[in-house]
KEZA-370090 format. One record per residue (C-alpha): residue in one letter; x, y, z. Coordinates in steps of 0.25 Angstrom, whole numbers, padded with zeros to 4 digits, always signed. Example, Ala and Ser with C-alpha at 12.3 -4.5 7.8 and 13.67 -1.06 7.14 Angstrom:
% residues 2
A+0049-0018+0031;S+0055-0004+0029;
END
This chain:
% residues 703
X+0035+0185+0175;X+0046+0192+0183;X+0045+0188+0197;X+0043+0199+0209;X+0052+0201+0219;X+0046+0201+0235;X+0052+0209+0244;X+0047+0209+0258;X+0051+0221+0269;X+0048+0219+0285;X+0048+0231+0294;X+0054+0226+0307;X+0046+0234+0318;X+0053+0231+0334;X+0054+0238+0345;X+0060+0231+0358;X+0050+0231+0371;X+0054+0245+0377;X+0043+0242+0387;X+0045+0239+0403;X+0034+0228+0405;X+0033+0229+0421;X+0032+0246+0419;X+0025+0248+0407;X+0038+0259+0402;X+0043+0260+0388;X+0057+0263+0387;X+0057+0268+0372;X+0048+0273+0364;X+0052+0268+0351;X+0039+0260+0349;X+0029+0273+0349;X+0039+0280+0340;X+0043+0271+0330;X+0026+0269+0330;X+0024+0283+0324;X+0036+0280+0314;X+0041+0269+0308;X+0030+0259+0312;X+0018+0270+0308;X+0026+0274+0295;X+0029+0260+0288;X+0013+0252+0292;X+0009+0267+0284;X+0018+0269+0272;X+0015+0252+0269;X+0000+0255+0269;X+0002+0268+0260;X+0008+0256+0248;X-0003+0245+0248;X+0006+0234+0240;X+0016+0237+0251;X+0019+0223+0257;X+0028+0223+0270;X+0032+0216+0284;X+0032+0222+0297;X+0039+0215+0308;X+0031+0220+0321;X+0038+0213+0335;X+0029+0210+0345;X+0038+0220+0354;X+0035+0232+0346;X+0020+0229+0344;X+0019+0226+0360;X+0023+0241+0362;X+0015+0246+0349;X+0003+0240+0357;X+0007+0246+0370;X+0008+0260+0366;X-0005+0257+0359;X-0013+0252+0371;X-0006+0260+0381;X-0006+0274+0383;X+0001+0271+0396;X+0014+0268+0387;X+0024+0276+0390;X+0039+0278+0386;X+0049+0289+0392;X+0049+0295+0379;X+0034+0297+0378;X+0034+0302+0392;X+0042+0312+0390;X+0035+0315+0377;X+0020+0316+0383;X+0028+0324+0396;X+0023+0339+0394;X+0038+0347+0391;X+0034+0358+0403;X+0035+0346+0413;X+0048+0339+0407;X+0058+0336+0418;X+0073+0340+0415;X+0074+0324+0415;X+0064+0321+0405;X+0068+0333+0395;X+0085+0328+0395;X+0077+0314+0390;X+0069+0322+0378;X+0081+0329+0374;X+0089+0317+0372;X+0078+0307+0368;X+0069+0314+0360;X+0077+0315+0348;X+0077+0301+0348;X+0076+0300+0332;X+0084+0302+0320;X+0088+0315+0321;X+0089+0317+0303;X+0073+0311+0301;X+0069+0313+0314;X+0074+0327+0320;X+0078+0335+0309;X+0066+0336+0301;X+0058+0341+0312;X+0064+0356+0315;X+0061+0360+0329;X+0065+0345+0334;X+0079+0346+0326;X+0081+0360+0333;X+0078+0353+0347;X+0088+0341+0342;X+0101+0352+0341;X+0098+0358+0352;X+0098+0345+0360;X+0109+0340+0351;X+0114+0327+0348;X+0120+0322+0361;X+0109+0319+0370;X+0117+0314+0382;X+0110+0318+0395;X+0119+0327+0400;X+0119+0336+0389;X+0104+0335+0389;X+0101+0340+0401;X+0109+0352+0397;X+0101+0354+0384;X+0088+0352+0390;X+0090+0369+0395;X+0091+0374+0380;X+0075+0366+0379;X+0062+0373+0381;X+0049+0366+0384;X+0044+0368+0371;X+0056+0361+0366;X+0054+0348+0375;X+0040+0346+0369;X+0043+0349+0355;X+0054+0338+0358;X+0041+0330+0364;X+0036+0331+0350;X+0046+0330+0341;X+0052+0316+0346;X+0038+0308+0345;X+0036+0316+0332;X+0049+0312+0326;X+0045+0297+0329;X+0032+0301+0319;X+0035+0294+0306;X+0033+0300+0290;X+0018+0295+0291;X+0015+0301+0303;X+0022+0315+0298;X+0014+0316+0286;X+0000+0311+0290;X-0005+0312+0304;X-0009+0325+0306;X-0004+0326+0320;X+0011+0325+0317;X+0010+0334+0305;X+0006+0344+0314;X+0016+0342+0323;X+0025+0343+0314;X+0021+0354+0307;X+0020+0362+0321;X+0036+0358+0324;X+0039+0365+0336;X+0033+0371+0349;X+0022+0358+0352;X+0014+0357+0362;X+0009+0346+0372;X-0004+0344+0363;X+0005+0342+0352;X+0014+0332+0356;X+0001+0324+0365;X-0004+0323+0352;X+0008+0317+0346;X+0009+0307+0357;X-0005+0303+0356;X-0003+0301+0341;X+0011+0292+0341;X+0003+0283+0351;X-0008+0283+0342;X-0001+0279+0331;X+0009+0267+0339;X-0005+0261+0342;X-0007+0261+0327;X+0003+0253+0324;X+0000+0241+0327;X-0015+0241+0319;X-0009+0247+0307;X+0001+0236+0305;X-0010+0226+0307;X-0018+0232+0296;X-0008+0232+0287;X-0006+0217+0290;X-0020+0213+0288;X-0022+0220+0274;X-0010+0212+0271;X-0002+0224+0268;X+0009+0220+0278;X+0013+0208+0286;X+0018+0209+0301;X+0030+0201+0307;X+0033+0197+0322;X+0045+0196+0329;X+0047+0187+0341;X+0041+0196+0354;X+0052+0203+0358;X+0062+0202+0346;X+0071+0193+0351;X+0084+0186+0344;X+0076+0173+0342;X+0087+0163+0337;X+0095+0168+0351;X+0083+0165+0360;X+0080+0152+0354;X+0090+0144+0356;X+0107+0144+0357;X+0117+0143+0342;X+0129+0149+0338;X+0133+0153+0354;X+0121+0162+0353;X+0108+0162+0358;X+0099+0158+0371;X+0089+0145+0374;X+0077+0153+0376;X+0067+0147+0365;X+0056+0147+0375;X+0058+0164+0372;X+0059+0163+0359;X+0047+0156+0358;X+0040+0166+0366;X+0045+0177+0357;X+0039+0171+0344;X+0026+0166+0351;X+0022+0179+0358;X+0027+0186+0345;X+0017+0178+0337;X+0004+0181+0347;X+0007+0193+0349;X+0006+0197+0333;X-0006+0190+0333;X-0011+0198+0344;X-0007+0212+0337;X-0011+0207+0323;X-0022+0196+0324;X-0014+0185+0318;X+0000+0177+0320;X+0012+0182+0313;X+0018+0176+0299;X+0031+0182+0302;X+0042+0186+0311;X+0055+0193+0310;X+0065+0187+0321;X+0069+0200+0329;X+0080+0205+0323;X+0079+0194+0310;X+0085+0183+0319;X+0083+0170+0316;X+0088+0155+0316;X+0084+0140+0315;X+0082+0141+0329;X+0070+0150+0328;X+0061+0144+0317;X+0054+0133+0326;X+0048+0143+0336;X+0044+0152+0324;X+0037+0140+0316;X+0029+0136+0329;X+0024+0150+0333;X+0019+0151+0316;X+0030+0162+0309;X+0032+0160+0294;X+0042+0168+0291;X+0053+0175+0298;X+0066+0185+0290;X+0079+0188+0295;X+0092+0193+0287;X+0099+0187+0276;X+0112+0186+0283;X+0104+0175+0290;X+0103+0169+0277;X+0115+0168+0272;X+0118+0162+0284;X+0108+0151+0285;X+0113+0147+0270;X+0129+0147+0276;X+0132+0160+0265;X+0135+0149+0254;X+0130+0152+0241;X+0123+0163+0247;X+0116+0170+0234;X+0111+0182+0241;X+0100+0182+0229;X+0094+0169+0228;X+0094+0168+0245;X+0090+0182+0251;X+0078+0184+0242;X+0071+0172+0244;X+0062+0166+0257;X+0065+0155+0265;X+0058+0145+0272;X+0064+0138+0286;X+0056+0127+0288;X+0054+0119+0301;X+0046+0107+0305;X+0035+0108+0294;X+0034+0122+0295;X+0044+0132+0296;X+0046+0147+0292;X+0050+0157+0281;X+0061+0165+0282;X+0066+0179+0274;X+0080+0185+0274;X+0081+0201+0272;X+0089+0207+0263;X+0098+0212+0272;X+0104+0223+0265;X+0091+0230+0259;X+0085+0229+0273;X+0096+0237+0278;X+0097+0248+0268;X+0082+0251+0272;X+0085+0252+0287;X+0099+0261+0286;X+0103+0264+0273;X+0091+0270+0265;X+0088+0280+0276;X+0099+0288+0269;X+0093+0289+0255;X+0080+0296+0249;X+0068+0286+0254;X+0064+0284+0237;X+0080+0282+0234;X+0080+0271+0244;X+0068+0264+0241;X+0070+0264+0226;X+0085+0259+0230;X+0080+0246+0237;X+0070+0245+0227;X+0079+0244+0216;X+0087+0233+0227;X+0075+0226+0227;X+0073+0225+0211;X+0088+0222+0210;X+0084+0209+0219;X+0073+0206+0210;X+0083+0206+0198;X+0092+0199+0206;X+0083+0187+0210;X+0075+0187+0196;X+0081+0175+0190;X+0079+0166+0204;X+0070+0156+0206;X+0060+0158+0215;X+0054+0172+0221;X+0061+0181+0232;X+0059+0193+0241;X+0069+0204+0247;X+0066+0204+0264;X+0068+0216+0268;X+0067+0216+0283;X+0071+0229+0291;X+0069+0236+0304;X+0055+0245+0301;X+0055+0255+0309;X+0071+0260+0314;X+0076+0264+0298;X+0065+0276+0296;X+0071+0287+0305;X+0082+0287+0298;X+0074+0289+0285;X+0073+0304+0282;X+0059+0302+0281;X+0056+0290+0290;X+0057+0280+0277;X+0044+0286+0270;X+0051+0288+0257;X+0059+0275+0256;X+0046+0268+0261;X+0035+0272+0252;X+0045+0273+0241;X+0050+0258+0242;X+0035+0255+0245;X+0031+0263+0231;X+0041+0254+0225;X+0038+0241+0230;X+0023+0241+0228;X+0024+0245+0214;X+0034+0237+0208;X+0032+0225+0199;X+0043+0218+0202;X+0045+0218+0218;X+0034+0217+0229;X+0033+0220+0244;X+0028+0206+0252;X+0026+0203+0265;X+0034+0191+0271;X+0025+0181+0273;X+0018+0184+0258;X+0032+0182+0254;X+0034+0169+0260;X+0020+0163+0254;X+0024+0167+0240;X+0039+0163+0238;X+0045+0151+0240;X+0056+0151+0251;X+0070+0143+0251;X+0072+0134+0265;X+0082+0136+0276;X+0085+0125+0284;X+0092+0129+0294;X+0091+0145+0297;X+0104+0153+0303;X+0103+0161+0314;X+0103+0176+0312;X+0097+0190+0312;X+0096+0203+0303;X+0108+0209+0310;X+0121+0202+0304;X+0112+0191+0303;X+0118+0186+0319;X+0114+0189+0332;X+0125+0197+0335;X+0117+0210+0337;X+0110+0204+0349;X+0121+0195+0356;X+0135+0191+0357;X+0142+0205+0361;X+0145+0207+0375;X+0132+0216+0380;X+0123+0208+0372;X+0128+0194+0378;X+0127+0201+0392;X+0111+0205+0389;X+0109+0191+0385;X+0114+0185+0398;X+0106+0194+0406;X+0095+0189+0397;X+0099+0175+0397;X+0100+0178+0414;X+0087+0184+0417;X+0079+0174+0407;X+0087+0161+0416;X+0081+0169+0428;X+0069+0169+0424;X+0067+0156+0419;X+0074+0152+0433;X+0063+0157+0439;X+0053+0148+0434;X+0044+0160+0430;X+0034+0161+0419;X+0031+0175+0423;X+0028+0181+0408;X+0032+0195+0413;X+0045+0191+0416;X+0048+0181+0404;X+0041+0193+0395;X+0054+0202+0400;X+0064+0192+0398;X+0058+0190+0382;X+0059+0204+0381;X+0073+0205+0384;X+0077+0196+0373;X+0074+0207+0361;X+0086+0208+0353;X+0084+0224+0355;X+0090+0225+0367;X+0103+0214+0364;X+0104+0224+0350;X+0108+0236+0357;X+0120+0231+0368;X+0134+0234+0361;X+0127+0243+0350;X+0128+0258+0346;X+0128+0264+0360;X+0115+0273+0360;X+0105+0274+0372;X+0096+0263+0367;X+0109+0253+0371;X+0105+0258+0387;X+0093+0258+0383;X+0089+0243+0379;X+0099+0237+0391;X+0090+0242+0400;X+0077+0240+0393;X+0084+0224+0392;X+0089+0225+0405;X+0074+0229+0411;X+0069+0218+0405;X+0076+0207+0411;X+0075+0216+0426;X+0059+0214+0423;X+0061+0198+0423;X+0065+0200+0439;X+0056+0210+0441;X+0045+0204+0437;X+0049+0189+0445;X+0052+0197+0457;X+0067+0194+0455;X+0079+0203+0461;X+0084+0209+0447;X+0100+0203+0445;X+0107+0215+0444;X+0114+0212+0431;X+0101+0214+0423;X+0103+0230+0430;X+0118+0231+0423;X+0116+0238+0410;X+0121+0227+0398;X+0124+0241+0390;X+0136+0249+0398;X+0139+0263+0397;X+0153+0261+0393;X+0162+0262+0383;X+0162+0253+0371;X+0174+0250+0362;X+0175+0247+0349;X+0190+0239+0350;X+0202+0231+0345;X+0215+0233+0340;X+0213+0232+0324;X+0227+0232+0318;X+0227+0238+0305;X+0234+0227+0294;X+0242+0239+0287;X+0238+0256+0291;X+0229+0260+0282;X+0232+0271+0272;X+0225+0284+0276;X+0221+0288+0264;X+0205+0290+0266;X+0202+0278+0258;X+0201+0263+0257;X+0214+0261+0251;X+0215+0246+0251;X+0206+0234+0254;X+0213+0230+0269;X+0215+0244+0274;X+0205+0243+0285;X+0202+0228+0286;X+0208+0224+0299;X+0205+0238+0306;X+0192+0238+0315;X+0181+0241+0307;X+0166+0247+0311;X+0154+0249+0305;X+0147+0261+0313;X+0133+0254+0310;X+0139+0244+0320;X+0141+0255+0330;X+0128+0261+0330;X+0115+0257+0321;X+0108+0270+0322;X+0120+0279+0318;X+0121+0270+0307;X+0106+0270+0302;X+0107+0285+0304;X+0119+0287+0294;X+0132+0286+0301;X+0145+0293+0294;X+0152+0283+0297;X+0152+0267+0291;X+0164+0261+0296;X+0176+0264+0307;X+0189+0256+0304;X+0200+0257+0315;X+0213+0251+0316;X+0228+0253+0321;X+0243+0250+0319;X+0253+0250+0328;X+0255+0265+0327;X+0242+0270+0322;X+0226+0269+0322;X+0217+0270+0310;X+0205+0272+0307;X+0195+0273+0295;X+0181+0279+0294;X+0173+0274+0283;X+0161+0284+0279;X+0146+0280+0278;X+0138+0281+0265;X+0130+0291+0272;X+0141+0299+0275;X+0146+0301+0262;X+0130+0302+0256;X+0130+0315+0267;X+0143+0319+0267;X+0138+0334+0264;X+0132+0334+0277;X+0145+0330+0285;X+0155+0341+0278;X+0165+0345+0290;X+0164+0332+0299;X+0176+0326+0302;X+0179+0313+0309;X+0185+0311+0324;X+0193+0300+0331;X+0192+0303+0347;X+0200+0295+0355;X+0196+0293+0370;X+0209+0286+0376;X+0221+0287+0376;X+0222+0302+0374;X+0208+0311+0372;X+0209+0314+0356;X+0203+0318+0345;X+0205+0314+0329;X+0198+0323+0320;X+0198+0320+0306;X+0191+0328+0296;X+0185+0321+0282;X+0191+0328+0271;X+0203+0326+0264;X+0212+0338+0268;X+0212+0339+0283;X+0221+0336+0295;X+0215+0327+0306;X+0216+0333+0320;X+0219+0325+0333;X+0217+0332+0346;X+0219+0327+0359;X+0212+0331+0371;X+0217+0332+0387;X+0207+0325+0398;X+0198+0337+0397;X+0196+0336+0383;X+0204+0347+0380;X+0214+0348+0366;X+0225+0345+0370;X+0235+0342+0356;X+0230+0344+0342;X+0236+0336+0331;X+0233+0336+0316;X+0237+0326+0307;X+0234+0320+0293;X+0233+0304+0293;X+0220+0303+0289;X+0213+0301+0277;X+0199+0305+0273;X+0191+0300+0258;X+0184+0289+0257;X+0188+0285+0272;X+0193+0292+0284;X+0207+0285+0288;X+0215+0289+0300;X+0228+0285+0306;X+0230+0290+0319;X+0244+0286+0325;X+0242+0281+0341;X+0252+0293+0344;X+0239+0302+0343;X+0233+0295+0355;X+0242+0296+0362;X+0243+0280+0364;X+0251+0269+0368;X+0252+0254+0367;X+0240+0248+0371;X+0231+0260+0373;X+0217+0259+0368;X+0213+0271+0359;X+0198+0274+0362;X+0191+0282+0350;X+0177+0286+0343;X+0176+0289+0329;X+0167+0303+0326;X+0163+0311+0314;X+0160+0326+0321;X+0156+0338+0312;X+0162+0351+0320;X+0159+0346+0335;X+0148+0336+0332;X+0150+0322+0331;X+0142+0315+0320;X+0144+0302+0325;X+0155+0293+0334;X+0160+0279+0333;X+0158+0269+0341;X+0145+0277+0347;X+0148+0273+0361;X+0162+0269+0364;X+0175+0270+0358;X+0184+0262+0349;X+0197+0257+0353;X+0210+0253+0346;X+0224+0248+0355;X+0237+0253+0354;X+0246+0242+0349;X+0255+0237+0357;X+0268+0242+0356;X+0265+0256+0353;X+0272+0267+0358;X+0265+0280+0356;
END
C-alpha cells in the first residue's frame, strides 16, 4: 500500500509586551487588532474543515495581553483612545494623530476596498509627516474624523467577521456618515471577540482538532541567553530558565494542561538549550532547515532524505524531538502567494507537496513537510485576507488520499525519527543570530541590557517586578528592528526597550544612568557605502550580457532594505552599483511583481537623486527610445542646467553610466544618492528608505 505523506503547518501567533507594567498603558494596539483578524479568521476557517489538523504556536506574551484586554476594560491604548473619543471634542493634537495613524493598514486589501475610507486616504495622501498633517487636518469635517474612527478598527475586522457577524455587515453596508452608536457598538464588539480568543483555541485543542505550542515567555533568543559560543551570547542561564518555566505554567494556566511543544522564539535553537527544555517536559521543538544542514556540516546533504523526516536529540535518558521546515515553502505562503488567486496558490503548493510525496516514495521509513510560518502578518497582504488560499488548501489537504494534515506531536508518536547528537546553533532567519546581535545598534542594546541586568543583580534584589522588566527586555522584537527598514516602529520599539530597563530603577528606587535615556535608534542619516570597482564597465546594453558583468559591484536585495515593502510587492529586487575611474554605474534588476503588473505602471520612469556634491537629478524613463534627462538644481532647489543624454539602457535590466563629470566631483568626494521609481510627481518607492547610498571618487580624478 503506497505510503501517505504527513505534512504538519504551525501558525506562529506573537506579539511583543507593548504594556508599561508600573502604568498600566499599552503603546500599540496590534494585539486587539490582529484579534478581529488574523487570530478570529484562522481558529474559524480550521473548525469549518473537521479533518483539518494544525499547530498553533501561542507566546505566553501575546496571550498575557489577550487576557488583559479580556478582564480589563480599563485597557487602554492611544489608539483606542482616540477611537472611543467622541469626533466633536477631538483636539487639533489628537486629529494630526488620526490622520496619520489610522491608516495604519495595507492600503490595496485594507483601504481600497472600502470607498468612503479610500476617498479619506487621497485626500490625506501618502506622506503623513506631521507637519503636512497639521495642515491637512483643515480640509476634514467632523463627520470625517469619526468615519476615520470606524473605518481603521473596521479594517482590522477579518473575512469571517465581514461575512457573519451582523454588526459589521451593517456597518459596512452603511459605509459612510456613522455615528457615535455606530462605532460604540464596534468597539464593544472587537473587545468581545479578543476575549474569545483565547477559549476558542482551547476548544479546538480539547476536541483534538488542533494542538497549541509555547514559546519561552517573553520570546527571547534562547541559545544567546543560555550561555557564550562562537563570540556570541551572554551567561544568563538562570533567565533562560525562567522563560521556559514560566512559559510552561503559564500554558497550564490558560489551557488546563502542560505544553507538548515549543517553538524557540524566532526558531532558535542549539545544543546549549535541550537540558533546560527536557527538565521543564518539552517533546518537541522546530526551527529551519538551514539549521540542519548545519548540524550535518552540509556534507552529503540530500535535501530529500534529511528535511522530510523527524529527529530525535536525546539527553541523559530523555531528550526531545525536533522538526526542520521547509524553508522554501514556508516563505512562498508568508510573501509570495499573496500575489496570486487564493485557489491558484493552494493548488500550486499542493501539487509542491505531491511532487515531495513522489520524491520520497522509494525511501525507507515515513516523512512529513514542516511548514512553519508566521500566522498572523502574511493575511493583509492577501486580497481577501487569505480566505481563498486557506479553505482551498484546506479542501485540498482533508480530501486527499495520498497527503494528510497532522499535528506535531501526533507526528512525532507515529514516525520514527533520525538522532542528532550534537545540535548547531541557529534560527529561521539565515539560520544565525545575526538578525538580533552583531551590528553596531544592536550590540549597543545588548550592552545596555547586559549593564542594567549587572545592576540589578548587584543590588542583591529579588524584587520580582524589577527582574520581570529586565526579562522582558530580552524579546528579540526589540533587537529585530535597530539597523532595519527605517519606519516609525524602529523609534518606536527603542523606547518601548529603553522604558523597560528605566522601570528596573524605578522600581529599586535607583537614579536612572542617563545612558538608558539616549535613543539606541538615531535620527540620522544612514549610508549604504564602499568603493566597489567594477572588474571591467559593463556594456549598457539593458541586459545581462555576460556571466561577471556585475559580480564585483555592490549588490542589494531591497527585501533586505525594508520587509514590509517587500511583502507588499516592491518594483524593485535588486540595486547594483559600481564605479571606474571616470564613471559610476548602476543597474536595476526588476521584481516579478513588476513585470506580472507592468500594465499598471505604464509611464513610470526611474530617478537617481544625488544629495552631495551638487543638487541633481537623473531621470531615466523605462522604454527603449528615449533620452535620459540630468537636472541640476541651485541651493534653493531651483533648475539650474538641463542635460540629456543617451548611456543607458533599458530591456531586461536598467543599465546606466553616469561619468563623475555630471556631479560635479572631484577626487575623493562622496557622491550621496537614493534610487526612485516616480510616475509623474509621485514617487512609488525610494531606496535605501532612510538614508543614502554612497560611492568615492577615486583618487586621482580630475573632473
Amino acid at each position: 500500500m503506497d505510503k501517505k505523506l504527513s505534512v504538519a503547518f504551525l501558525w506562529h501567533m506573537h506579539q511583543p509586551l507593548y504594556k508599561d507594567l508600573p502604568t498600566g498603558k499599552y503603546f500599540l494596539p496590534w494585539v486587539r487588532l490582529h484579534a478581529t483578524y488574523s487570530y478570529y479568521d484562522m481558529i474559524s476557517i480550521v473548525g469549518e474543515f473537521p479533518e483539518m489538523r494544525c499547530t498553533f504556536n501561542l507566546t505566553p506574551s501575546l496571550l498575557e495581553q489577550l487576557d488583559d484586554i479580556a478582564r480589563n476594560e480599563k485597557v487602554d491604548d492611544v489608539f483606542l483612545t482616540l477611537s472611543r473619543k467622541e469626533a466633536e471634542y477631538l483636539s487639533h493634537d489628537d486629529k494630526v494623530f488620526i490622520l496619520k495613524n489610522f491608516f495604519s493598514c495595507n492600503a490595496t486589501t485594507q483601504i481600497y476596498p472600502i470607498f468612503r475610507y479610500r476617498e479619506l486616504y487621497e485626500i490625506r495622501g501618502d506622506n503623513p509627516a506631521d507637519e503636512i498633517m497639521r495642515i491637512k487636518v483643515q480640509l476634514f469635517r467632523e463627520s470625517d474624523f469619526r468615519d476615520l474612527q470606524v473605518f481603521f478598527n473596521l479594517s482590522w475586522c477579518g473575512f469571517t467577521l465581514k461575512e457573519k457577524d451582523p454588526i459589521i455587515k451593517e456597518l459596512l453596508k452603511k459605509g459612510r456618515n456613522y455615528s457615535e452608536e455606530d462605532k460604540k457598538a464596534l468597539l464593544k464588539r472587537q473587545r468581545e471577540i479578543t476575549a474569545s480568543i483565547i477559549p476558542l483555541y482551547k476548544k479546538a485543542q480539547d476536541e483534538g482538532k488542533i494542538e497549541i505550542s509555547t514559546t519561552p515567555y517573553y520570546h527571547p533568543i534562547l541559545p544567546l541567553l543560555s550561555g557564550r559560543e562562537k563570540n556570541e551570547g551572554f551567561d544568563f542561564k538562570e533567565d533562560a530558565e525562567w522563560h521556559v518555566k514560566k512559559a510552561v505554567a503559564a500554558y497550564k494556566g490558560f489551557f488546563g494542561r502542560k505544553p507538548l511543544g515549543m517553538w524557540p522564539a524566532e526558531g532558535s535553537v542549539g545544543q546549549s538549550i535541550v537540558p533546560v527544555l527536557v527538565a521543564n517536559g518539552i517533546k518537541w521543538i522546530a526551527t529551519d532547515e538551514a539549521v540542519l544542514k548545519s548540524t550535518f556540516g552540509g556534507k552529503h546533504f540530500n535535501r530529500d532524505e534529511m528535511v522530510f523526516s523527524p529527529y530525535f536529540v536525546p539527553y541523559k535518558l530523555s531528550g526531545v524531538f525536533i522538526a526542520f521546515r521547509d524553508t522554501w515553502l514556508s516563505n512562498e505562503i508568508g510573501f509570495k502567494y499573496s500575489n496570486k488567486p487564493g485557489n491558484e496558490a493552494a493548488a500550486e503548493l499542493f501539487k509542491h507537496f505531491t511532487n515531495i510525496k513522489e520524491a520520497v516514495k522509494n525511501k525507507q521509513g515515513d516523512h512529513v513537510v514542516s511548514v512553519i510560518l508566521d500566522g498572523e502578518n502574511p493575511w493583509p497582504y492577501y486580497h481577501d485576507g487569505g480566505k481563498k488560499f486557506l479553505s482551498s488548501l484546506f479542501e485540498l489537504l482533508t480530501t486527499s488520499k495520498d497527503i494528510r494534515p497532522v499535528t506535531f506531536y501526533k507526528c512525532f508518536r507515529q514516525i520514527k525519527p533520525k538522532r542528532i547528537s550534537n545540535l548547531s546553533r541557529g534560527s529561521w532567519i539565515n539560520g544565525d543570530f545575526r538578525k538580533w546581535i552583531g551590528s553596531f545598534q544592536k550590540n549597543i542594546a545588548w550592552e545596555y541590557l547586559q549593564k542594567v541586568r549587572g545592576d540589578l543583580a548587584a543590588s542583591k534584589s529579588t524584587n520580582k517586578d524589577a527582574w520581570q522588566e529586565i526579562y522582558i527586555a530580552e524579546s528579540s522584537d526589540w533587537f529585530w528592528w535597530y539597523d532595519d527598514f527605517g519606519t516609525e516602529l524602529n523609534y518606536v520599539f527603542d523606547e518601548i526597550f529603553r522604558m523597560h530597563l528605566r522601570n528596573v530603577y524605578k522600581i529599586l528606587d535607583k537614579k536612572v544612568p542617563s545612558y538608558v535615556d539616549e535613543p539606541i535608534y538615531k535620527r540620522k542619516i544612514h549610508s549604504y557605502d564602499g568603493l566597489p570597482g567594477l572588474m571591467s564597465p559593463p556594456d549598457i546594453d539593458g541586459k545581462f550580457s555576460y556571466d561577471l558583468e556585475w559580480q564585483t559591484a555592490k549588490a542589494l536585495r531591497t527585501s533586505e532594505l525594508s520587509m514590509a515593502m517587500a511583502q507588499s510587492g516592491a518594483l524593485i529586487e535588486e540595486i547594483f552599483y559600481g564605479i571606474d575611474r571616470e564613471n559610476m554605474y548602476f543597474m536595476l534588476k526588476f521584481s516579478k511583481y513588476f513585470h506580472d503588473n507592468k500594465n499598471d505602471y505604464k509611464d513610470i520612469f526611474a530617478a537617481l537623486n544625488a544629495a552631495s556634491p551638487i543638487r541633481i537629478s537623473v531621470k531615466l524613463p523605462l522604454d527603449k527610445k528615449s533620452k535620459g534627462e540630468i537636472i541640476a538644481s541651485d541651493i534653493n532647489g531651483k533648475d539650474a542646467k538641463r542635460v540629456f543624454f543617451m548611456t543607458f539602457a533599458y530591456d531586461e535590466i536598467l543599465e546606466v553610466k553616469l561619468p563623475f563629470s555630471y556631479f560635479g566631483s572631484d577626487e575623493k568626494d562622496e557622491i550621496n544618492f537614493k534610487i526612485n521609481i516616480a510616475k509623474k510627481e509621485e514617487i512609488l518607492e525610494s531606496w535605501p528608505v532612510v538614508g543614502f547610498f554612497r560611492v568615492t571618487v577615486p583618487e586621482g580624478y580630475r573632473g
